[in-house]
N, CA, C and O atoms as a GROMACS GRO file, in nm:
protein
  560
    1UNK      N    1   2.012  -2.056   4.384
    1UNK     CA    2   2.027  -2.157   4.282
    1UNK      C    3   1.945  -2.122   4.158
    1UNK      O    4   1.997  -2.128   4.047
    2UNK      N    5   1.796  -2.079   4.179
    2UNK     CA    6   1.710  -2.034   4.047
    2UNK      C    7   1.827  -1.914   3.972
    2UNK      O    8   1.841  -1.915   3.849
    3UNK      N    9   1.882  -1.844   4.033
    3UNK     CA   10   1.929  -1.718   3.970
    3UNK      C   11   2.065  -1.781   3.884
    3UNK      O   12   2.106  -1.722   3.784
    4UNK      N   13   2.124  -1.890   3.928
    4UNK     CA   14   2.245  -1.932   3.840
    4UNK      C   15   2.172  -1.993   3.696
    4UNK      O   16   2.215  -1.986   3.581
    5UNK      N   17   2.052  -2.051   3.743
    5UNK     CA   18   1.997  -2.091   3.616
    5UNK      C   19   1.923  -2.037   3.499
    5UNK      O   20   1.878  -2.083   3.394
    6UNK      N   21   1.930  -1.886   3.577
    6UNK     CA   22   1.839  -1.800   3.439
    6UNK      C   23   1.944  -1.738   3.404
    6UNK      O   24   1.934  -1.682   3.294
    7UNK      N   25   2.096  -1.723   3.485
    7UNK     CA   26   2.182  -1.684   3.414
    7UNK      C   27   2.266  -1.739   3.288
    7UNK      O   28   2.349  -1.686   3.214
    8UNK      N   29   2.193  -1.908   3.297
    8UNK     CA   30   2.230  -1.970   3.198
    8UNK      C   31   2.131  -1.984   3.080
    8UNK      O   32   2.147  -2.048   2.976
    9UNK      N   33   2.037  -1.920   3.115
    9UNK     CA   34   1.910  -1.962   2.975
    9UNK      C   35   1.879  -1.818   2.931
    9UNK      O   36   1.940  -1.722   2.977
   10UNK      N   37   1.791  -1.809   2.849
   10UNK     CA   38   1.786  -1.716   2.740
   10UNK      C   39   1.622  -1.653   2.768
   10UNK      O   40   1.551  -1.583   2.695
   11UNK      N   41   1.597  -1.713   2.909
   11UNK     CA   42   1.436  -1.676   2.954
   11UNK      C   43   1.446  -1.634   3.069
   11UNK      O   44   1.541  -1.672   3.138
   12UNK      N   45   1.362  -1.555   3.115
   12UNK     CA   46   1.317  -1.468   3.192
   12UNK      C   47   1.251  -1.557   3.380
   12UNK      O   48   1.222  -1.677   3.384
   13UNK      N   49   1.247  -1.513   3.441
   13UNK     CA   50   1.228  -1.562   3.590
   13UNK      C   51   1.049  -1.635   3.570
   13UNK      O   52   0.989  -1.716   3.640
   14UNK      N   53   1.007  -1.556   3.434
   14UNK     CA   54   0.876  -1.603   3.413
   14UNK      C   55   0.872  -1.723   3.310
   14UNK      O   56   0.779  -1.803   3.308
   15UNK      N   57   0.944  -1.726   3.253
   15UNK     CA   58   0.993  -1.861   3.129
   15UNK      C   59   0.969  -1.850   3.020
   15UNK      O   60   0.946  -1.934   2.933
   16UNK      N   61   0.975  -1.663   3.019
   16UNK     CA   62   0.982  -1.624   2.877
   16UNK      C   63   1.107  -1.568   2.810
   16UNK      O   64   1.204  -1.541   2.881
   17UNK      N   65   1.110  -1.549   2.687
   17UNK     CA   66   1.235  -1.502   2.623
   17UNK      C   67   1.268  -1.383   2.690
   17UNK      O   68   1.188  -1.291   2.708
   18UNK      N   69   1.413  -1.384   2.737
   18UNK     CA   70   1.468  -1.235   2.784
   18UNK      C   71   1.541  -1.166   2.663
   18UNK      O   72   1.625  -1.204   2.581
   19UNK      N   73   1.461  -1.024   2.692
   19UNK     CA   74   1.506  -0.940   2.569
   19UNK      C   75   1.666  -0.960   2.568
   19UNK      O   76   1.708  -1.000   2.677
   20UNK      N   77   1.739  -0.945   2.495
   20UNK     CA   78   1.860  -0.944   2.489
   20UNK      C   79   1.986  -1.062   2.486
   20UNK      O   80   2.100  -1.069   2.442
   21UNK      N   81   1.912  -1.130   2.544
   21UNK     CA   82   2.017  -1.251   2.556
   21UNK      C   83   2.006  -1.366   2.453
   21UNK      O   84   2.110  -1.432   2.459
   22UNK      N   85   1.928  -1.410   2.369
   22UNK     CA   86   1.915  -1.491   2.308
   22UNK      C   87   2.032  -1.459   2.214
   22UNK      O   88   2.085  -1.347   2.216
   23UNK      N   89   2.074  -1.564   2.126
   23UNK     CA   90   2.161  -1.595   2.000
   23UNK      C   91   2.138  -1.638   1.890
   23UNK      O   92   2.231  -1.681   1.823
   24UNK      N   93   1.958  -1.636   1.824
   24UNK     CA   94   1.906  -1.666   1.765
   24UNK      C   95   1.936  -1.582   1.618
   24UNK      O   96   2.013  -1.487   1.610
   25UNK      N   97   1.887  -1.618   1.547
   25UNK     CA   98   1.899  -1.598   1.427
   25UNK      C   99   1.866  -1.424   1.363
   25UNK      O  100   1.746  -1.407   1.343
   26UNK      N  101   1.943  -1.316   1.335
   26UNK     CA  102   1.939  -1.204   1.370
   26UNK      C  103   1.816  -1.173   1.276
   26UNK      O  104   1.789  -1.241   1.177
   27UNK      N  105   1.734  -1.047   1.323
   27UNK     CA  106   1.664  -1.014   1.260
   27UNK      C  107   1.616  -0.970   1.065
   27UNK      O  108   1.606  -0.859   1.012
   28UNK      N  109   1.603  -1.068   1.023
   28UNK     CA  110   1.570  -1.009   0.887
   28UNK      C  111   1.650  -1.092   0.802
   28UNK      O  112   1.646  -1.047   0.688
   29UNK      N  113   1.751  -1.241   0.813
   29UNK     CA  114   1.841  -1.288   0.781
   29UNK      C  115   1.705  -1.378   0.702
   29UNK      O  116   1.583  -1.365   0.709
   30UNK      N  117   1.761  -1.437   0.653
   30UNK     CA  118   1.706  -1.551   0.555
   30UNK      C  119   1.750  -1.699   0.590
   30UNK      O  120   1.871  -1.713   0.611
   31UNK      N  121   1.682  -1.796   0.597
   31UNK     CA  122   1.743  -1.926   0.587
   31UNK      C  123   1.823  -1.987   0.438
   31UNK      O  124   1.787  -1.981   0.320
   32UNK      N  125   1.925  -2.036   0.492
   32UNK     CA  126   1.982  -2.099   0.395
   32UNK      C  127   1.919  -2.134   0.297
   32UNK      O  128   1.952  -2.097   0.184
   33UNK      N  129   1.773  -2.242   0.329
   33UNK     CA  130   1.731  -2.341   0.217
   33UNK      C  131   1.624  -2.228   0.155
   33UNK      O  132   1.573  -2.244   0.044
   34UNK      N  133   1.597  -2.116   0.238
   34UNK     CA  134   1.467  -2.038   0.180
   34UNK      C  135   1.537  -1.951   0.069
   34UNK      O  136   1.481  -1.916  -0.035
   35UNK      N  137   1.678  -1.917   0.108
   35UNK     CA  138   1.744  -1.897  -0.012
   35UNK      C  139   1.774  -1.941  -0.128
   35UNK      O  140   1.771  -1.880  -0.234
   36UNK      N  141   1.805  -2.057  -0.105
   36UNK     CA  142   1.840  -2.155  -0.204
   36UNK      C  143   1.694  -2.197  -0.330
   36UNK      O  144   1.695  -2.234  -0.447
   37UNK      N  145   1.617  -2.178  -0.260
   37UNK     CA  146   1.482  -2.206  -0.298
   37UNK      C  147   1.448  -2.119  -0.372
   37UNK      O  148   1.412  -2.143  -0.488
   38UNK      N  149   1.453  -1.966  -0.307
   38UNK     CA  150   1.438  -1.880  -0.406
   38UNK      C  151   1.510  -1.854  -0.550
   38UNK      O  152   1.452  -1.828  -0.655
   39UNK      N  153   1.652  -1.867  -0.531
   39UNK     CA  154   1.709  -1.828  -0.637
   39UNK      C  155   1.663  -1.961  -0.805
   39UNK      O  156   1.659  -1.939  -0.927
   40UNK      N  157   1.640  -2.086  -0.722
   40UNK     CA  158   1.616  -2.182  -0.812
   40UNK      C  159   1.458  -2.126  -0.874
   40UNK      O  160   1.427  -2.156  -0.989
   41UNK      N  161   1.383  -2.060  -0.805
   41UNK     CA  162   1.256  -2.007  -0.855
   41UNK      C  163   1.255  -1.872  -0.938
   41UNK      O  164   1.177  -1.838  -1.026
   42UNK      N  165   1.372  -1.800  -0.882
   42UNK     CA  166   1.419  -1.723  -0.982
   42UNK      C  167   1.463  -1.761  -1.108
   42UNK      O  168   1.414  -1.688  -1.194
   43UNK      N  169   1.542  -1.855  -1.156
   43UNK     CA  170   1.629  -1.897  -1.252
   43UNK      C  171   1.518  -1.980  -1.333
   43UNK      O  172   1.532  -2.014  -1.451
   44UNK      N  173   1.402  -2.009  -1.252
   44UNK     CA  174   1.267  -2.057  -1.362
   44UNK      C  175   1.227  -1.971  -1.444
   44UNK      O  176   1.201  -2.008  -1.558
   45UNK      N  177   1.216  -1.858  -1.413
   45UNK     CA  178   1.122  -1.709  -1.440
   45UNK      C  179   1.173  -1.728  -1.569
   45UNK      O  180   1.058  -1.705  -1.607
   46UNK      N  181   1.252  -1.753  -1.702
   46UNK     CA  182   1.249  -1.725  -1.834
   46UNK      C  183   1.183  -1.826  -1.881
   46UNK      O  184   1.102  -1.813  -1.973
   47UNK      N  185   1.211  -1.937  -1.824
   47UNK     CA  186   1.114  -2.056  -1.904
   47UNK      C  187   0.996  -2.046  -1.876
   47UNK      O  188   0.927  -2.096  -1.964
   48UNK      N  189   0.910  -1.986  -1.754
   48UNK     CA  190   0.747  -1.983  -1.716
   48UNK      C  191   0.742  -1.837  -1.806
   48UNK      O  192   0.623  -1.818  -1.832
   49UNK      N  193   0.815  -1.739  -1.858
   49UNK     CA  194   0.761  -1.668  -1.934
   49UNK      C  195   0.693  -1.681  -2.080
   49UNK      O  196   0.602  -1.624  -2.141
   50UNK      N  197   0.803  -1.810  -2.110
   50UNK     CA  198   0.817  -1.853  -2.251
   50UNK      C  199   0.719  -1.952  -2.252
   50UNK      O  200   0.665  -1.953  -2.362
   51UNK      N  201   0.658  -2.060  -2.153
   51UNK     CA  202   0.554  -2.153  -2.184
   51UNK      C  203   0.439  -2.037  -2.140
   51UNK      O  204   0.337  -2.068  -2.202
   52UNK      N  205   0.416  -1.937  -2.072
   52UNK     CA  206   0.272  -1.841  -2.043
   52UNK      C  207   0.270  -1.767  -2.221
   52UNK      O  208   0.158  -1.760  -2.271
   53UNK      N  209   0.375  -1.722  -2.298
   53UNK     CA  210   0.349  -1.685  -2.442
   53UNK      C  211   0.266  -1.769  -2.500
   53UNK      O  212   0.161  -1.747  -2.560
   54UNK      N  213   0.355  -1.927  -2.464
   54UNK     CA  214   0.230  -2.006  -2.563
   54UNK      C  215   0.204  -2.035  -2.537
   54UNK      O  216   0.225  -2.156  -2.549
   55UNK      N  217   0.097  -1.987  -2.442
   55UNK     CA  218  -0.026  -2.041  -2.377
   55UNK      C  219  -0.132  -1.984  -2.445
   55UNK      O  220  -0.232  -2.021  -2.506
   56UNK      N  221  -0.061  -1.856  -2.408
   56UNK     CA  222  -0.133  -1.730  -2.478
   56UNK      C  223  -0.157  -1.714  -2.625
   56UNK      O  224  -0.267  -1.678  -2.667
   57UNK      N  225  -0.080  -1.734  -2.687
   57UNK     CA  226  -0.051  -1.778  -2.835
   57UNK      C  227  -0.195  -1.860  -2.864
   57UNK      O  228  -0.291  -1.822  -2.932
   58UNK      N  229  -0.176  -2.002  -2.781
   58UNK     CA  230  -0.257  -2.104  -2.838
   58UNK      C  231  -0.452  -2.049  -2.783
   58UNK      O  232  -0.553  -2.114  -2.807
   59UNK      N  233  -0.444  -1.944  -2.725
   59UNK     CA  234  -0.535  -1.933  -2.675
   59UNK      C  235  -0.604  -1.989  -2.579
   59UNK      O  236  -0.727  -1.995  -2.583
   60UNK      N  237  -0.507  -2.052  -2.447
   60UNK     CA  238  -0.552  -2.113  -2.372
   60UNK      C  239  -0.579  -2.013  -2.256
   60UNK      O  240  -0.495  -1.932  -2.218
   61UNK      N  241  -0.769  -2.034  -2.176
   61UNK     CA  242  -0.843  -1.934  -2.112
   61UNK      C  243  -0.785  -1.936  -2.010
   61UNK      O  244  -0.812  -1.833  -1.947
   62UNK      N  245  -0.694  -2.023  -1.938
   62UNK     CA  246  -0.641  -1.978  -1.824
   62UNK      C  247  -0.472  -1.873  -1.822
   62UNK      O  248  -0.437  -1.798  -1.731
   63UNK      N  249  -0.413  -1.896  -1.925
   63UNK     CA  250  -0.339  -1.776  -1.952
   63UNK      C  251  -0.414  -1.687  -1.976
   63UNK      O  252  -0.414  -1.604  -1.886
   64UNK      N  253  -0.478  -1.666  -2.055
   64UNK     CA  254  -0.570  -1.510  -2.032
   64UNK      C  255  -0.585  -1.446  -1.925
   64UNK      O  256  -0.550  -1.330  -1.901
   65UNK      N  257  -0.661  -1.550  -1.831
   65UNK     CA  258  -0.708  -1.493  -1.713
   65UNK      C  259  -0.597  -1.502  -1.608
   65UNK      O  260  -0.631  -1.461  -1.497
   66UNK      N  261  -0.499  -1.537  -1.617
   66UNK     CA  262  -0.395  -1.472  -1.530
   66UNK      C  263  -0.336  -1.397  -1.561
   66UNK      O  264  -0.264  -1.343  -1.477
   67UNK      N  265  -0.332  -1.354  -1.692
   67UNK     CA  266  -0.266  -1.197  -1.763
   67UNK      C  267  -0.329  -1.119  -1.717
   67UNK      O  268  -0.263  -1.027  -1.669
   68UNK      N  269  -0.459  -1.110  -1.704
   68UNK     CA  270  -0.586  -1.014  -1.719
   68UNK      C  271  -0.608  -1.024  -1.546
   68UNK      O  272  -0.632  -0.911  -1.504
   69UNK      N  273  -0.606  -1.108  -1.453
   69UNK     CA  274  -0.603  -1.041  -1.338
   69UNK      C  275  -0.469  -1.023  -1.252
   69UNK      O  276  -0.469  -1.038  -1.130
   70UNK      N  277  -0.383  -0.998  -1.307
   70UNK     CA  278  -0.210  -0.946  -1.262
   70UNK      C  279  -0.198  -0.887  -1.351
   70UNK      O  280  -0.104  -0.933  -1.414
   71UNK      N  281  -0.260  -0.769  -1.420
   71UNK     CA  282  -0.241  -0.663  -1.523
   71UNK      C  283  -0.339  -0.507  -1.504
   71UNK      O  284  -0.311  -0.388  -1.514
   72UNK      N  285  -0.463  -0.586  -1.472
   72UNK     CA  286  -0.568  -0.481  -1.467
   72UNK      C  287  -0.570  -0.463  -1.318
   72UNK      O  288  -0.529  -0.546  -1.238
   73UNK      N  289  -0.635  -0.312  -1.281
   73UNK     CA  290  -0.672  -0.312  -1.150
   73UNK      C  291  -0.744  -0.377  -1.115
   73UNK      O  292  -0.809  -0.439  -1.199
   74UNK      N  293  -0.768  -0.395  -0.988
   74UNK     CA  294  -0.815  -0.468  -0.853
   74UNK      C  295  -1.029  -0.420  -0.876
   74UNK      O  296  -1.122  -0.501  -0.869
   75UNK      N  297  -1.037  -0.283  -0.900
   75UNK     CA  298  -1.156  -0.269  -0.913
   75UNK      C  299  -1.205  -0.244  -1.046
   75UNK      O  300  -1.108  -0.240  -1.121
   76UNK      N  301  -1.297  -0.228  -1.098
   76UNK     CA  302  -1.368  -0.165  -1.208
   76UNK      C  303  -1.304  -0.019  -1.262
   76UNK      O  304  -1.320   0.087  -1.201
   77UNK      N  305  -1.230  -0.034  -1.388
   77UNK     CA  306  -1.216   0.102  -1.450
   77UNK      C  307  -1.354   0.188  -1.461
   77UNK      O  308  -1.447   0.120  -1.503
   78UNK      N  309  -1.380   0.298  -1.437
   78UNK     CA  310  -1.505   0.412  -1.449
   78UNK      C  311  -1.443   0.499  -1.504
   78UNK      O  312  -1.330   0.534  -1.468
   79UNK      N  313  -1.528   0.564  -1.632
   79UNK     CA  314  -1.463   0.715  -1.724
   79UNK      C  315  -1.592   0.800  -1.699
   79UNK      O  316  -1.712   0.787  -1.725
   80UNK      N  317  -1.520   0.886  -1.641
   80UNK     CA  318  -1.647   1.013  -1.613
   80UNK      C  319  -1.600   1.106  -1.707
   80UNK      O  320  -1.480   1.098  -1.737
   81UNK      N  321  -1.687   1.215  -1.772
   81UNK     CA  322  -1.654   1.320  -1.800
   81UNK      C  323  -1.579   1.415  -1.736
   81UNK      O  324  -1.472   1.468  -1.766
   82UNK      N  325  -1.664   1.432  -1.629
   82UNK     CA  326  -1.642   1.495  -1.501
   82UNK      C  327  -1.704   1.414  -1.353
   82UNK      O  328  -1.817   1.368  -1.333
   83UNK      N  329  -1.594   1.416  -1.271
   83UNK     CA  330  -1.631   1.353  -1.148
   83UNK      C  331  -1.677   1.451  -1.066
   83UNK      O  332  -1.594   1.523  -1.011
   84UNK      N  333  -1.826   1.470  -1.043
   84UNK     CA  334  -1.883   1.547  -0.960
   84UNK      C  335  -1.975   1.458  -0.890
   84UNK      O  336  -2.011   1.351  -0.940
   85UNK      N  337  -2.031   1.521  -0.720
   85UNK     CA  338  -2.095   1.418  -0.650
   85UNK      C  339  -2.229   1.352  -0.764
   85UNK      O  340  -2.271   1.236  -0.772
   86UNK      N  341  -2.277   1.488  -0.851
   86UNK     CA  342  -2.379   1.478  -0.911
   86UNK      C  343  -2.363   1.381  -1.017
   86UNK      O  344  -2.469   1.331  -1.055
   87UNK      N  345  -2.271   1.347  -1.068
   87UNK     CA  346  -2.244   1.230  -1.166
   87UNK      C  347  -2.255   1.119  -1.089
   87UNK      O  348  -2.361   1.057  -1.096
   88UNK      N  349  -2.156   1.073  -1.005
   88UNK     CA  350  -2.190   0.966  -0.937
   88UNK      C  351  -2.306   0.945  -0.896
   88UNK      O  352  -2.355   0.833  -0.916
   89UNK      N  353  -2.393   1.062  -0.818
   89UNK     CA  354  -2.545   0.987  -0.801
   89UNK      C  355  -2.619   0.952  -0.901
   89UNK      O  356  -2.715   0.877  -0.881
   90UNK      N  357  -2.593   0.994  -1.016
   90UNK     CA  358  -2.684   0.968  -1.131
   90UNK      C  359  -2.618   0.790  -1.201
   90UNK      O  360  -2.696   0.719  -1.264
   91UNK      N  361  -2.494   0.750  -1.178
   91UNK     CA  362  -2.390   0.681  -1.234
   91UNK      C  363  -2.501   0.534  -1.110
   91UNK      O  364  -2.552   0.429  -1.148
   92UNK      N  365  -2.498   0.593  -0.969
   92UNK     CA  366  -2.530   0.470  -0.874
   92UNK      C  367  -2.656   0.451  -0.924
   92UNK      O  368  -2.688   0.336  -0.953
   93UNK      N  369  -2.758   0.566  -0.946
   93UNK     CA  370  -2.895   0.544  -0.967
   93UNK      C  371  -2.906   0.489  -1.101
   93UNK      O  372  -2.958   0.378  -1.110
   94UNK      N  373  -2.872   0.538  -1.190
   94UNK     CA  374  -2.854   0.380  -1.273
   94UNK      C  375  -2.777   0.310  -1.297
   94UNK      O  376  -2.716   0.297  -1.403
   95UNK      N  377  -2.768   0.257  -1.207
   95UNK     CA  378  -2.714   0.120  -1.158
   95UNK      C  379  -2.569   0.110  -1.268
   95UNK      O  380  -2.500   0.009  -1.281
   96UNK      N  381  -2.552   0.217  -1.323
   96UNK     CA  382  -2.355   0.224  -1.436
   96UNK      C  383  -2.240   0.165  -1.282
   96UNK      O  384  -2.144   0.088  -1.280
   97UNK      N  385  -2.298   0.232  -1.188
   97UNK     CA  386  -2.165   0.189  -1.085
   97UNK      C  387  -2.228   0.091  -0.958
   97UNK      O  388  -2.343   0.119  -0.923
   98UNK      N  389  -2.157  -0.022  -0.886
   98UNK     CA  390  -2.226  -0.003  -0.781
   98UNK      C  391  -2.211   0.040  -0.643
   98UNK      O  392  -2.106   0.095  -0.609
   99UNK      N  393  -2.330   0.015  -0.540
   99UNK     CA  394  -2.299   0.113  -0.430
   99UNK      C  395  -2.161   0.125  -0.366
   99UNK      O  396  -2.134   0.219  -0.291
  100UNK      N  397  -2.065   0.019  -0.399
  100UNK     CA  398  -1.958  -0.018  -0.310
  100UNK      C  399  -1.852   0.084  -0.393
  100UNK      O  400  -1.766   0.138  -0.324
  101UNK      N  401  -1.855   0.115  -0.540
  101UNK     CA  402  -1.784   0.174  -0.612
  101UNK      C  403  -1.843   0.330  -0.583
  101UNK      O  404  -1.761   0.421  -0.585
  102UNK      N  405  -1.950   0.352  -0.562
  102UNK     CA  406  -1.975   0.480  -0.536
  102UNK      C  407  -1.953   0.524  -0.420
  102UNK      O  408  -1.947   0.645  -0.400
  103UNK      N  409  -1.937   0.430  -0.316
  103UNK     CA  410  -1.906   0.515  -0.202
  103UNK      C  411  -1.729   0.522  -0.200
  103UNK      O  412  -1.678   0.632  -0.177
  104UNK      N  413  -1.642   0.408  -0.225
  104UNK     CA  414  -1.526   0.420  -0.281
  104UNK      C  415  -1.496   0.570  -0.354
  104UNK      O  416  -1.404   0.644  -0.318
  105UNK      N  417  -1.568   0.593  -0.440
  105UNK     CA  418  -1.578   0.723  -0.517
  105UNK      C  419  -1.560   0.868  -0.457
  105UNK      O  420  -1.478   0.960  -0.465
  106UNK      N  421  -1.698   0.838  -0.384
  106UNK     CA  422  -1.689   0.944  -0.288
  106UNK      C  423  -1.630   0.979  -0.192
  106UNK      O  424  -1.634   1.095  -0.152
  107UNK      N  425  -1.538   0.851  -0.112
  107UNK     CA  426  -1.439   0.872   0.001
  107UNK      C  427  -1.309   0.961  -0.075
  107UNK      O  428  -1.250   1.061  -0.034
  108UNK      N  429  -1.293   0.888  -0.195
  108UNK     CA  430  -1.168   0.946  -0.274
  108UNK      C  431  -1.175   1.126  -0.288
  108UNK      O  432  -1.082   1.202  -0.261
  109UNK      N  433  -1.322   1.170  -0.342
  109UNK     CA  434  -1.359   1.273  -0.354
  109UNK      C  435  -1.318   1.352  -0.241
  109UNK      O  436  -1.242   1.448  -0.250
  110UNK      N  437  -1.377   1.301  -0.119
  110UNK     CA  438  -1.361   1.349   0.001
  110UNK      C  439  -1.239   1.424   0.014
  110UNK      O  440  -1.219   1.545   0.023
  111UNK      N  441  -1.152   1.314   0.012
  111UNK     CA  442  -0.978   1.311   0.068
  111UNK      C  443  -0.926   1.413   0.000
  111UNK      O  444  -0.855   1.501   0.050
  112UNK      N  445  -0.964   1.403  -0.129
  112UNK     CA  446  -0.913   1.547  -0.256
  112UNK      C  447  -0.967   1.705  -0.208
  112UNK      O  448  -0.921   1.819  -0.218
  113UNK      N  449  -1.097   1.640  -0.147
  113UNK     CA  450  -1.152   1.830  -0.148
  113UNK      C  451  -1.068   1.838   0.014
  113UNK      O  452  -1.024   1.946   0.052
  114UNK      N  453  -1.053   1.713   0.098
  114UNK     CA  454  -0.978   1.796   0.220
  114UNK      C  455  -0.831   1.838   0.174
  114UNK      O  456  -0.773   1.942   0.206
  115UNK      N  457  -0.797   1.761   0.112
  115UNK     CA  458  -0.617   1.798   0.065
  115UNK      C  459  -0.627   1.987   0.026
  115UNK      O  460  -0.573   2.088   0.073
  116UNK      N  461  -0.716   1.961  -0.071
  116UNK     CA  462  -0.718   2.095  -0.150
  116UNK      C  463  -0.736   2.194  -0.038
  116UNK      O  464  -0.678   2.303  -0.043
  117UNK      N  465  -0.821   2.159   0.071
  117UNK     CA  466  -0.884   2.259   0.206
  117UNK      C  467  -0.736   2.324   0.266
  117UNK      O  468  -0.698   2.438   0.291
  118UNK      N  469  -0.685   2.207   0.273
  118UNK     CA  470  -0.574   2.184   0.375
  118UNK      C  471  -0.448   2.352   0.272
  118UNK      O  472  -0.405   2.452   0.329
  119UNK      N  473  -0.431   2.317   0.138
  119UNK     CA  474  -0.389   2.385   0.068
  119UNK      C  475  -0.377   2.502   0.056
  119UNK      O  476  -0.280   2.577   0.054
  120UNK      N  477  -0.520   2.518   0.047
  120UNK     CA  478  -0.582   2.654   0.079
  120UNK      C  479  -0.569   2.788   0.231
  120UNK      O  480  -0.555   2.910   0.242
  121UNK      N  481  -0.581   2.700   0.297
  121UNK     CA  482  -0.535   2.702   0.438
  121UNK      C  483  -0.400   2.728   0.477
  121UNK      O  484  -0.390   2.805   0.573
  122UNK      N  485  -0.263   2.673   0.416
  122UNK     CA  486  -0.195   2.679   0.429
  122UNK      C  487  -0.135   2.822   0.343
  122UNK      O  488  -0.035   2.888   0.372
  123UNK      N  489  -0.222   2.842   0.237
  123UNK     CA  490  -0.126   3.004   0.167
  123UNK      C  491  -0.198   3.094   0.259
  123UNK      O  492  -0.127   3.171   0.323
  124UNK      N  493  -0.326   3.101   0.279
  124UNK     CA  494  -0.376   3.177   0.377
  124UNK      C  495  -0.266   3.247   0.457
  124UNK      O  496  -0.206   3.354   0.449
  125UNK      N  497  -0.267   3.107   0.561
  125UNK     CA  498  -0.168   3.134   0.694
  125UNK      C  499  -0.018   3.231   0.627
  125UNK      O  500   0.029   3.336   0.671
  126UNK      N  501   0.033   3.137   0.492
  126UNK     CA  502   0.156   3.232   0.456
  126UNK      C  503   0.107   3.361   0.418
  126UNK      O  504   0.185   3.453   0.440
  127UNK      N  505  -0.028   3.396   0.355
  127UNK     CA  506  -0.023   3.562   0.354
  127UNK      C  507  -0.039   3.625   0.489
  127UNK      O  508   0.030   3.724   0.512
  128UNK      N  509  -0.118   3.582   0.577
  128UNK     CA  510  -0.126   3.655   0.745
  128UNK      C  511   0.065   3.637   0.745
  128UNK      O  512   0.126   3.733   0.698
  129UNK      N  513   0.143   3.525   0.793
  129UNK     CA  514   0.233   3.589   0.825
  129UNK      C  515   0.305   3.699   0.722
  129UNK      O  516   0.358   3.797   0.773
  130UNK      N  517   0.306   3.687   0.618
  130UNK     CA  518   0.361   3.790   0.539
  130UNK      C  519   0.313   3.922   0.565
  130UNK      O  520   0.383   4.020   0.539
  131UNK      N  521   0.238   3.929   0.596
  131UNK     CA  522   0.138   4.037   0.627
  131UNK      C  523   0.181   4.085   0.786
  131UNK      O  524   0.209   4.196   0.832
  132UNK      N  525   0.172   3.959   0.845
  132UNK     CA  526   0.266   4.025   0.978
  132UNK      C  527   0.371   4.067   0.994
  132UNK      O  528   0.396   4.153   1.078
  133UNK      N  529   0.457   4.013   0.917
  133UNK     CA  530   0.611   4.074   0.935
  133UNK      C  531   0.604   4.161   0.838
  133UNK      O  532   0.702   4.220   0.882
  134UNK      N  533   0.575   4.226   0.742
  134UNK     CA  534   0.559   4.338   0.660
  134UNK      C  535   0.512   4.451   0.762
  134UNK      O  536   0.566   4.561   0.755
  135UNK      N  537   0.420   4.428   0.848
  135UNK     CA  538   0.387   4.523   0.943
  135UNK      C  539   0.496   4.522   1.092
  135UNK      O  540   0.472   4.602   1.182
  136UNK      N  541   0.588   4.446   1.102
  136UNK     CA  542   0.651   4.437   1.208
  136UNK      C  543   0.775   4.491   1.199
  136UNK      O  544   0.827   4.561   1.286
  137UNK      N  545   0.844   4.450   1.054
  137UNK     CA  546   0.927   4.565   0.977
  137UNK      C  547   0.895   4.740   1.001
  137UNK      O  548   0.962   4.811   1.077
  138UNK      N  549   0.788   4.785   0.928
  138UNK     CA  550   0.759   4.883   0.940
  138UNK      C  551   0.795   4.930   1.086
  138UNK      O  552   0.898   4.983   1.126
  139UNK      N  553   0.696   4.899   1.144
  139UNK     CA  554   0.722   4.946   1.297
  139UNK      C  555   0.900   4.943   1.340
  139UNK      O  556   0.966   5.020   1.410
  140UNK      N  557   0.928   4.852   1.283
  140UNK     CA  558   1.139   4.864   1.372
  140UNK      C  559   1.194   4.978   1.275
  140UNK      O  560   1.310   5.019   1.286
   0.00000   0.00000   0.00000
């Protein structure tokens, strides 16, 4: 009798969802009203452009500051001459950057000198094999 009844439900002998059988709403679909919702929030987007101008226009500080943080990056712009570890320690030690931006700095650094490693490494290997089959030729 249990087995006629899980053949009728959409759960498992444990009373969870069984993969496969459900009829639910397919993956990645949208609801009707979440649609509907959106497009009406879409069809706002020229008029919230046109009252954020004159906002901006009139100089009001909260248009600014939503221009200015949905425009600029997320962290602090830094202009180095040259980005060497030795700039940055001099940049943290006086206090131009701080520690959170300098170690940020230096992870980035990192990732670049392994890329470049990795680079390097890789023509290597293509001159050994070139070098091997140039000699493997010969020999046939």
């Amino acid at each position: 009798m249990t087995d006629s009844v899980l053949n009728l439900s959409d759960r498992d002998n444990k009373g969870r969802f069984a993969a496969g059988r459900s009829k639910g709403r397919p993956v990645g679909a949208v609801a009707r009203v979440s649609r509907d919702l959106l497009q009406q929030v879409k069809a706002l987007g020229p008029r919230a452009i046109d009252k954020l101008t004159e906002a901006l226009d009139a100089n009001q500080e909260w248009a600014v500051r939503l221009i200015l943080q949905h425009c600029l990056p997320r962290g602090r712009a830094v202009e180095f001459e040259e980005m060497t570890v030795d700039d940055l320690v001099a940049a943290a030690k006086s206090s131009d950057i701080s520690l959170e931006e300098f170690k940020t700095a230096v992870d980035a650094m990192a990732k670049v000198h392994d890329i470049q490693e990795l680079e390097q490494l890789c023509e290597r290997i293509d001159q050994l094999e070139a070098m091997l089959n140039g000699k493997a030729q010969s020999r046939a």
